[in-house]
LOKEFI-111781 format. One line per 3 residues: number of its first residue (from 1); their letters; for each residue x, y, z of N, C-alpha, C. Coordinates in Angstrom, 1 decimal. Example, Ala and Ser with C-alpha at 12.3 -4.5 7.8 and 13.67 -1.06 7.14 Angstrom:
<recs>
1> as> 13.2/-5.7/7.8/12.3/-4.5/7.8/13.2/-3.3/7.8  12.8/-2.2/7.1/13.7/-1.1/7.1/12.9/0.0/7.9
</recs>
This chain:
<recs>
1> xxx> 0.8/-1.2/0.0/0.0/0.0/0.0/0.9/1.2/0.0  0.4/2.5/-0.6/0.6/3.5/-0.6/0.4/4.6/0.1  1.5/5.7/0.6/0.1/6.5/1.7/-0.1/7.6/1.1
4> xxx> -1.2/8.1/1.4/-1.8/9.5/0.3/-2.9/10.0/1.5  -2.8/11.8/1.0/-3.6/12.7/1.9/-4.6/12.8/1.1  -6.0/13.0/1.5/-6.7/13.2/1.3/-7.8/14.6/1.4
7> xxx> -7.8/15.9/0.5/-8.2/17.0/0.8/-9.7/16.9/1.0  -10.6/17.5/2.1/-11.7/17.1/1.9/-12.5/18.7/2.3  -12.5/20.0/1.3/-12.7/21.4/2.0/-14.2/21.1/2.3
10> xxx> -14.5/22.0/3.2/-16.1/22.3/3.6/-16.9/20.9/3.6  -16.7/20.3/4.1/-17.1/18.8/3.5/-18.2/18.6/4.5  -18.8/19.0/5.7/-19.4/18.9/6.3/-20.2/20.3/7.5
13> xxx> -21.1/20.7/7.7/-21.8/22.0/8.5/-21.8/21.9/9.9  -21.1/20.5/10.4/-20.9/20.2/11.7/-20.3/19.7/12.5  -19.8/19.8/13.7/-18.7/18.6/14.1/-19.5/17.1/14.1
16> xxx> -20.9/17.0/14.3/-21.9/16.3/14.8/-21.9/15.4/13.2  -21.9/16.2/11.9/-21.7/15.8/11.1/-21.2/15.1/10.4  -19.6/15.5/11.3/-18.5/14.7/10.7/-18.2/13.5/11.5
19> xxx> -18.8/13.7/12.6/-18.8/12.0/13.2/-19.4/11.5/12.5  -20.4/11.3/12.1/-21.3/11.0/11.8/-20.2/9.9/10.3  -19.7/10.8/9.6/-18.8/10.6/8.2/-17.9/9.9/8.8
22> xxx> -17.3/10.0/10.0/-16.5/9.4/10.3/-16.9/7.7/10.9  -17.7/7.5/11.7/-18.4/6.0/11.9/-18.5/5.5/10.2  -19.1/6.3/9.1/-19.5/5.3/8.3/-17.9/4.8/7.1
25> xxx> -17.2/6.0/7.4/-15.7/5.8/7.3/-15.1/4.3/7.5  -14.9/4.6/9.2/-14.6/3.3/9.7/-15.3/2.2/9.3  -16.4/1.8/9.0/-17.6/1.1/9.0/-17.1/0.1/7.8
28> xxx> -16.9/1.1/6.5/-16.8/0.8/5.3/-15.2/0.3/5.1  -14.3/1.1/5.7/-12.9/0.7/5.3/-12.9/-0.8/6.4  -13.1/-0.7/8.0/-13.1/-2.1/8.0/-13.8/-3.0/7.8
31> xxx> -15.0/-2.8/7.3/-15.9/-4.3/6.9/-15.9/-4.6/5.8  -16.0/-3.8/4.6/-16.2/-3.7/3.2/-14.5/-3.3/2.4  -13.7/-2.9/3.2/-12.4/-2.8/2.0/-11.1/-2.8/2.6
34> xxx> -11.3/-3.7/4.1/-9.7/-3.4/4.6/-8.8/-4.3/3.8  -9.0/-4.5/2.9/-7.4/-4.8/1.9/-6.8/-4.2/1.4  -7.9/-3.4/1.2/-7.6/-1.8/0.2/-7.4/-0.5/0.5
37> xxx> -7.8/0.1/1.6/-7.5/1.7/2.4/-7.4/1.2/3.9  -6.5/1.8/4.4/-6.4/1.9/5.9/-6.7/3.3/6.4  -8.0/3.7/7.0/-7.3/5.6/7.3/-6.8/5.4/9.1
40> xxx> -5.4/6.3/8.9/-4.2/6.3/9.5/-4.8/7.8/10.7  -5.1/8.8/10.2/-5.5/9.8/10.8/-6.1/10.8/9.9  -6.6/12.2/11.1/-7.4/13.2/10.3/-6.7/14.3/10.9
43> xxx> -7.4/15.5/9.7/-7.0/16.7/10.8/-8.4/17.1/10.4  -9.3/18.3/11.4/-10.2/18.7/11.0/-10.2/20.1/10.8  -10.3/20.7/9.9/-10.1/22.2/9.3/-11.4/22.7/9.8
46> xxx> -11.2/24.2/10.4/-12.2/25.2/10.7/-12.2/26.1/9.7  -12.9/25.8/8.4/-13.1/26.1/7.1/-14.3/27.8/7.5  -14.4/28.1/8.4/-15.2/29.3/8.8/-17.1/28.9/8.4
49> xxx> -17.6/29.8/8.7/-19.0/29.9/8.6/-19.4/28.5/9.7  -18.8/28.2/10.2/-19.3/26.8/11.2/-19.2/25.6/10.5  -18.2/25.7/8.9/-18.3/24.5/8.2/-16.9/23.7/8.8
52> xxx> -16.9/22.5/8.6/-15.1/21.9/9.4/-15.1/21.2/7.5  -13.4/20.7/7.5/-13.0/20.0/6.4/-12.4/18.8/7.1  -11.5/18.5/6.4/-10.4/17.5/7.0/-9.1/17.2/6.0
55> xxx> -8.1/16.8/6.4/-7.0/16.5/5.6/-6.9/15.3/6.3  -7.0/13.5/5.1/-6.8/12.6/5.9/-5.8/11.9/5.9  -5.1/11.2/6.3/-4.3/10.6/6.1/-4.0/8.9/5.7
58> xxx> -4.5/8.0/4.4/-4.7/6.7/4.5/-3.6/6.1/3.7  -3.3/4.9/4.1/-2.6/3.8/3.3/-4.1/3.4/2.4  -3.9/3.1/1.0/-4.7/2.6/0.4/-3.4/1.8/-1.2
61> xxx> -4.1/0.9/-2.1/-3.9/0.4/-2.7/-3.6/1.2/-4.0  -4.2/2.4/-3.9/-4.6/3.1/-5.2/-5.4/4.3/-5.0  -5.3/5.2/-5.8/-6.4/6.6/-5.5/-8.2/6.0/-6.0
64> xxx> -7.5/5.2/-6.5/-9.2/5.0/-7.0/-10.2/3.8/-5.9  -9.1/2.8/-5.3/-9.6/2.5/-4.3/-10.1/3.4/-2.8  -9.2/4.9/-2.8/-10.1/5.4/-1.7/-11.2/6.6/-2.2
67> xxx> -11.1/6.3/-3.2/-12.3/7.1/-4.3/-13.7/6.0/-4.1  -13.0/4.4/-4.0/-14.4/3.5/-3.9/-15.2/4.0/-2.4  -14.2/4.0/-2.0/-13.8/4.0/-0.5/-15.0/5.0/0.0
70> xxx> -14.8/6.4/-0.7/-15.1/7.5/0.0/-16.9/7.6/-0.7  -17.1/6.6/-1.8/-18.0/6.8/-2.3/-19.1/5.8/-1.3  -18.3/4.7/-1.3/-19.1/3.8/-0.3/-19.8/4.1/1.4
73> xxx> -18.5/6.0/1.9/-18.7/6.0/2.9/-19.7/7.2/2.9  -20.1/8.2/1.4/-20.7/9.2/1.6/-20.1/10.0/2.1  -18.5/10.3/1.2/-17.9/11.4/1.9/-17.7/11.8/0.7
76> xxx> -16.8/13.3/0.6/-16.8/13.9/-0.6/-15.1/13.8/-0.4  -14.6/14.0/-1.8/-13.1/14.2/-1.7/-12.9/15.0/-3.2  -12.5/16.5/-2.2/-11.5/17.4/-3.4/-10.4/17.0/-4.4
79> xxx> -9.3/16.1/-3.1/-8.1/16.0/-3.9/-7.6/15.1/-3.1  -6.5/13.6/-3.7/-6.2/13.2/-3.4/-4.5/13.4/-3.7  -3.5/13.2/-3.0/-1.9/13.0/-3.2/-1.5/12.2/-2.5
82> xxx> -0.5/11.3/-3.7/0.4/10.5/-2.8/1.5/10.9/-2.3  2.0/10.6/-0.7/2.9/10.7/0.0/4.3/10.5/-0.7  5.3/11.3/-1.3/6.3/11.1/-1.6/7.4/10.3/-0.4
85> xxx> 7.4/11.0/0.9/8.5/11.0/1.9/7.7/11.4/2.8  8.0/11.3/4.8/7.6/11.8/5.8/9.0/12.3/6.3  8.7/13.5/6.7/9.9/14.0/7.7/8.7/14.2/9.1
88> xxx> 9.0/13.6/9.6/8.7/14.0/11.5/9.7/14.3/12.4  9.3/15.9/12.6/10.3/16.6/13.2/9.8/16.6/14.7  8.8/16.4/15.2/8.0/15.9/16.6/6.8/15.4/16.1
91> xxx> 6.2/14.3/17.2/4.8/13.8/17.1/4.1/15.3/17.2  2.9/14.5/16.8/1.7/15.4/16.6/0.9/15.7/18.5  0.9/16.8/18.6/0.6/17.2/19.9/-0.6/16.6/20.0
94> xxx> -0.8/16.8/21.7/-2.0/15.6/22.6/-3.6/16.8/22.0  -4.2/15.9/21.1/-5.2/16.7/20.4/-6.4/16.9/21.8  -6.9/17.6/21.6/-7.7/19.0/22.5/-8.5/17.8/23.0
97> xx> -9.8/17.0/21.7/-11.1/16.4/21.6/-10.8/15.4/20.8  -10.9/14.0/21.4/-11.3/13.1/20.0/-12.4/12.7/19.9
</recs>
């Protein structure tokens, strides 16, 4: 597998929302395609007007497998790129809310 970010702007009007995207996320990548995408992590963007986004972060097989992925989970996706390299200069600080 491959790792690739996934851009997802304005993609939802709620935090309540994006749980919501997020259970059916999980749902789909582990019952229906864990061969094919793993999502690794999120960030959630404060896209203003009370909309959030996310930048995600998945191992998947292919862009089109987390294209199946995203279609199966009812998410939308702007843009997808694959990970050339990681440089980690510190872990990612102790997030606020999960």
């Amino acid at each position: 597998m491959e790792l690739y970010v996934i851009l997802r702007r304005s993609g939802w009007s709620s935090g309540a929302e994006l749980e919501q995207a997020a259970a059916r996320s999980t749902r789909v990548g582990e019952e229906e395609m864990a061969d094919d995408v793993r999502w690794i992590r999120s960030y959630v963007l404060d896209e203003g007007a009370g909309t959030v986004g996310t930048v995600c972060i998945y191992e998947a097989t292919s862009p089109e497998a987390i294209r199946r992925h995203a279609s199966a989970a009812d998410l939308p996706v702007d843009e997808i790129i694959r990970v050339a390299d990681t440089v980690l200069v510190r872990p990612d600080p102790q997030a606020a809310s999960a």
